[in-house]
C-alpha positions as CSV (number, residue, x, y, z in Angstrom):
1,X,0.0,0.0,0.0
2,X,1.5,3.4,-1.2
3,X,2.1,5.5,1.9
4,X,1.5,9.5,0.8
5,X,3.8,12.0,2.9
6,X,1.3,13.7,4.2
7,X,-0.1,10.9,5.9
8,X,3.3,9.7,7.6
9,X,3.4,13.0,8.5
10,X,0.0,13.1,9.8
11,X,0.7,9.5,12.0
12,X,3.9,11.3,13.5
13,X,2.0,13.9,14.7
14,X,-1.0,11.6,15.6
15,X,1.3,9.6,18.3
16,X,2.8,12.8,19.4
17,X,-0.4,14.5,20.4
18,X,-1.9,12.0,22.2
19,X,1.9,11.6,24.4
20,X,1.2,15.3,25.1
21,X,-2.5,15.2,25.8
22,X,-2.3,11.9,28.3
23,X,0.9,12.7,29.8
24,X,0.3,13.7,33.9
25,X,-3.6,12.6,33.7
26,X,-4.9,10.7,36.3
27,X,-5.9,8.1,34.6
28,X,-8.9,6.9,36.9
29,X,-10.4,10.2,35.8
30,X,-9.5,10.4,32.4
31,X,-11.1,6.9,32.2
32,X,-14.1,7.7,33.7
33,X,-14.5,11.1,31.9
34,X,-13.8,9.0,28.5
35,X,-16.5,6.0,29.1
36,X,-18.9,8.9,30.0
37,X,-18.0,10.5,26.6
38,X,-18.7,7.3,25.0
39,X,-21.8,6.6,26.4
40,X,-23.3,9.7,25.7
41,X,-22.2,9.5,21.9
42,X,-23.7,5.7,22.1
43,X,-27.1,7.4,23.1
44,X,-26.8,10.4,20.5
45,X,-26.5,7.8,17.5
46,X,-29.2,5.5,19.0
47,X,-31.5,8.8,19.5
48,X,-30.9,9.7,15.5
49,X,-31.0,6.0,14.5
50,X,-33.1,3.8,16.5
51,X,-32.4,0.8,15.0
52,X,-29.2,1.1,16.0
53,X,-30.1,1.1,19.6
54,X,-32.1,-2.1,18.9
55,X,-29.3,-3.9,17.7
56,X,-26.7,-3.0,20.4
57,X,-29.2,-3.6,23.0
58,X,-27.9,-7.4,21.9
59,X,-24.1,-8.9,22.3
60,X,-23.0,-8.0,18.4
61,X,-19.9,-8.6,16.4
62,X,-18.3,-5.5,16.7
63,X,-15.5,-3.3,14.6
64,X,-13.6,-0.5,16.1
65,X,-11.7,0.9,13.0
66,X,-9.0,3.9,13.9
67,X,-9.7,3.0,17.5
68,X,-6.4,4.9,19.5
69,X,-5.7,4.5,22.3
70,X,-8.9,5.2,24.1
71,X,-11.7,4.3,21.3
72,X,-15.1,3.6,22.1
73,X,-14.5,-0.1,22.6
74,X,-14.0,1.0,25.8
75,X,-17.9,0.8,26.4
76,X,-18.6,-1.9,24.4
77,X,-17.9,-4.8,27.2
78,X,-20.9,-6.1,25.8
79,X,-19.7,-7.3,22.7
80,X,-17.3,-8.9,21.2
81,X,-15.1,-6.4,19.4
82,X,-12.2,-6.1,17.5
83,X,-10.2,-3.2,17.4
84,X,-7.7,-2.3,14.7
85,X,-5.2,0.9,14.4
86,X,-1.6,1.3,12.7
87,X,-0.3,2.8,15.9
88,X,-1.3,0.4,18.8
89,X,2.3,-1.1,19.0
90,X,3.8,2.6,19.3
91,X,1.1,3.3,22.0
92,X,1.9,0.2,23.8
93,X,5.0,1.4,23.8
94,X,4.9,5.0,24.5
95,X,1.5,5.5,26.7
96,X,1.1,3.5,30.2
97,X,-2.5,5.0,29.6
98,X,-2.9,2.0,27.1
99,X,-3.4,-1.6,28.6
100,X,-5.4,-3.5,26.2
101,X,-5.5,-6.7,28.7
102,X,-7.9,-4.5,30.6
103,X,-10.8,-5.0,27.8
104,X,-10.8,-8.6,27.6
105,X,-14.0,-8.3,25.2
106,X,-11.7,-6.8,22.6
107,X,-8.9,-8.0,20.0
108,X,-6.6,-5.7,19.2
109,X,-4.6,-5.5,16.0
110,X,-1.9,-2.7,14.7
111,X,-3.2,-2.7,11.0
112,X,-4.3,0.2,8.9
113,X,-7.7,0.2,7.6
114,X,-6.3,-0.4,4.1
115,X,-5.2,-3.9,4.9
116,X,-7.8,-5.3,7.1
117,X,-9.8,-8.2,6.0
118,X,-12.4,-10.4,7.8
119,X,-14.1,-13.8,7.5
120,X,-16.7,-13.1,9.7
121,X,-18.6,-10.0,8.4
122,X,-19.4,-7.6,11.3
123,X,-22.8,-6.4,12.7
124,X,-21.8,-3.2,13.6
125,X,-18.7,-1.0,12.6
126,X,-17.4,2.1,14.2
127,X,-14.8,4.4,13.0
128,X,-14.6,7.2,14.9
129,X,-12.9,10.3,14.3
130,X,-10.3,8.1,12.4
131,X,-11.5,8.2,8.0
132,X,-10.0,11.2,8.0
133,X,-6.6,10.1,9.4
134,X,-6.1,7.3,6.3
135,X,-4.0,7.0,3.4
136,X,-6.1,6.4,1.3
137,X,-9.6,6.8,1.6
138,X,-11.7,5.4,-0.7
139,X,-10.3,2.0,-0.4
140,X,-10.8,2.5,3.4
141,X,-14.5,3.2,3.2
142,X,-14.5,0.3,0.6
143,X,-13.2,-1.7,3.6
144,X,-15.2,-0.2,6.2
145,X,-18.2,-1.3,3.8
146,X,-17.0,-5.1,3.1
147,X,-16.4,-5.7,6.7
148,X,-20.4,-4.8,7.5
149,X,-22.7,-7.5,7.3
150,X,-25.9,-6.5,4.5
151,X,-28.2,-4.6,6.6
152,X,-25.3,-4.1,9.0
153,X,-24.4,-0.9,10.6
154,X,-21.9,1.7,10.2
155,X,-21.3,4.4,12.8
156,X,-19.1,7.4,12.0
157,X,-17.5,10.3,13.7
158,X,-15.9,13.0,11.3
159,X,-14.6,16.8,11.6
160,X,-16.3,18.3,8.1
161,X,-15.2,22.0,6.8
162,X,-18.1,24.8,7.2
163,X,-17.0,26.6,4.1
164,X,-16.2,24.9,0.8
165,X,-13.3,27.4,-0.1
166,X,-11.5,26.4,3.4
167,X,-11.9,22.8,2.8
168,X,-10.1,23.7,-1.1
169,X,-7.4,25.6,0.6
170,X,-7.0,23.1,3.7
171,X,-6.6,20.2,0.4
172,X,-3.4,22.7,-0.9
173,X,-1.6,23.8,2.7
174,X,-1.9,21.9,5.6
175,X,-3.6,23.6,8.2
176,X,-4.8,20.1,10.1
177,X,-2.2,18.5,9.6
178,X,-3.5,15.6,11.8
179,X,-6.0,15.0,9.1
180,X,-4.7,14.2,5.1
181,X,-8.3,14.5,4.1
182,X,-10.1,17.7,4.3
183,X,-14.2,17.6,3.3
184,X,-17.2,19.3,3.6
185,X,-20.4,17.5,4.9
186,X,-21.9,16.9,1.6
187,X,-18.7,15.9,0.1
188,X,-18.3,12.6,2.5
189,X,-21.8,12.4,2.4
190,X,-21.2,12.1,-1.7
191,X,-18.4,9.6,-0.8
192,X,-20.1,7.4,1.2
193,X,-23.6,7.3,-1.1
194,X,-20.5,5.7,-4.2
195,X,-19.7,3.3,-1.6
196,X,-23.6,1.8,-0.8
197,X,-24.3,3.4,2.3
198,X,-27.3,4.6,3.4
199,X,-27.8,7.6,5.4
200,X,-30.1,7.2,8.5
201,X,-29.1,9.8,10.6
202,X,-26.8,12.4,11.7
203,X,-26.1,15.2,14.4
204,X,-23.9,18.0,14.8
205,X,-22.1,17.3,17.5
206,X,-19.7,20.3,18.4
207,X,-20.3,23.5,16.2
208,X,-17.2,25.3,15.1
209,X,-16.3,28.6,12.8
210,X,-14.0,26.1,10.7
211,X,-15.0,22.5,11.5
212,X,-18.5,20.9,12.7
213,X,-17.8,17.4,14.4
214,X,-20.3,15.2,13.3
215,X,-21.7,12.2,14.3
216,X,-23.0,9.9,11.4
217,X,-25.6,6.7,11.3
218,X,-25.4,4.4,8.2
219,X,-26.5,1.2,6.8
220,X,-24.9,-1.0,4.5
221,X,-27.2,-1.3,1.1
């Protein structure tokens, strides 16, 4: 898989924000402060998508794509999960915030997006606040879609650009540079309608002048 500079430069900066932003936290708090963050996201998504709440309300198959070092599979004890992310060796290495034996309900595997395959098609996938961060996009999302079972659900978190001429200018100099992909709401929303997935809700979660974080709520046509 080619490997575009901006991204390696975007997964250097990646690990190196998340050393700064956990180093000195207690982590009992941080922890606790996370899961709540979790939980109310969990009932935001169910609230816009219902039939998401239905199915979670059950142990599912579960997919946490981009999942850091503090992903939402953090909630999910539920379920059996399996959590993927190029940069789980590095945080292994580098955060003591990171102990994946403490969520025995979930596998953990450093793999980009890109590569990941399954055998077992999953019931419901999240990628949260991680599209964004890939090399390549489209063949992420074409993963992200083969790993859902039909009828299966997809559940994304995504910063999307206000203003169409920022998100042209953000494309050309890198003002986020955590993030190598730079859209507007309707432009994923175009991306993901190519790749069969069907809208069934979203919410703005955190209003910004240049970014809205948005929660979105998808099925798998």
């Amino acid at each position: 898989m080619n490997h575009p500079i901006r991204w390696r430069i975007a997964q250097h900066f990646e690990q190196y924000w998340w050393r700064r932003y956990l180093h000195g936290k207690d982590w009992p708090t941080y922890y606790q402060w996370k899961c709540d963050y979790w939980n109310n996201l969990l009932q935001q998504a169910t609230t816009i998508a219902p039939g998401l709440g239905t199915a979670l309300a059950q142990p599912q198959h579960v997919l946490d794509a981009g999942c850091g070092p503090a992903g939402i599979y953090m909630v999910l004890e539920k379920h059996q999960v399996t959590a993927i992310d190029p940069l789980l060796d590095t945080y292994g290495h580098w955060l003591e915030h990171f102990k994946p034996a403490s969520y025995p309900w979930a596998t953990f595997r450093n793999l980009p997006l890109e590569l990941f395959k399954t055998r077992e098609p999953f019931d419901v996938v999240f990628c949260m606040n991680a599209l964004n961060h890939v090399a390549d996009i489209h063949l992420a999302t074409e993963k992200l879609v083969a790993a859902t079972k039909p009828s299966g659900w997809i559940v994304m978190t995504l910063d999307a650009h206000n203003y169409p001429a920022m998100q042209k200018l953000f494309e050309i100099v890198p003002g986020d540079i955590l993030h190598p992909h730079q859209y507007t709401l309707e432009g994923y929303l175009q991306l993901f309608n190519l790749h069969g997935l069907q809208l069934q809700g979203n919410l703005n979660l955190r209003p910004g002048r240049l970014f809205k974080h948005e929660v979105l709520v998808f099925t798998k046509r």
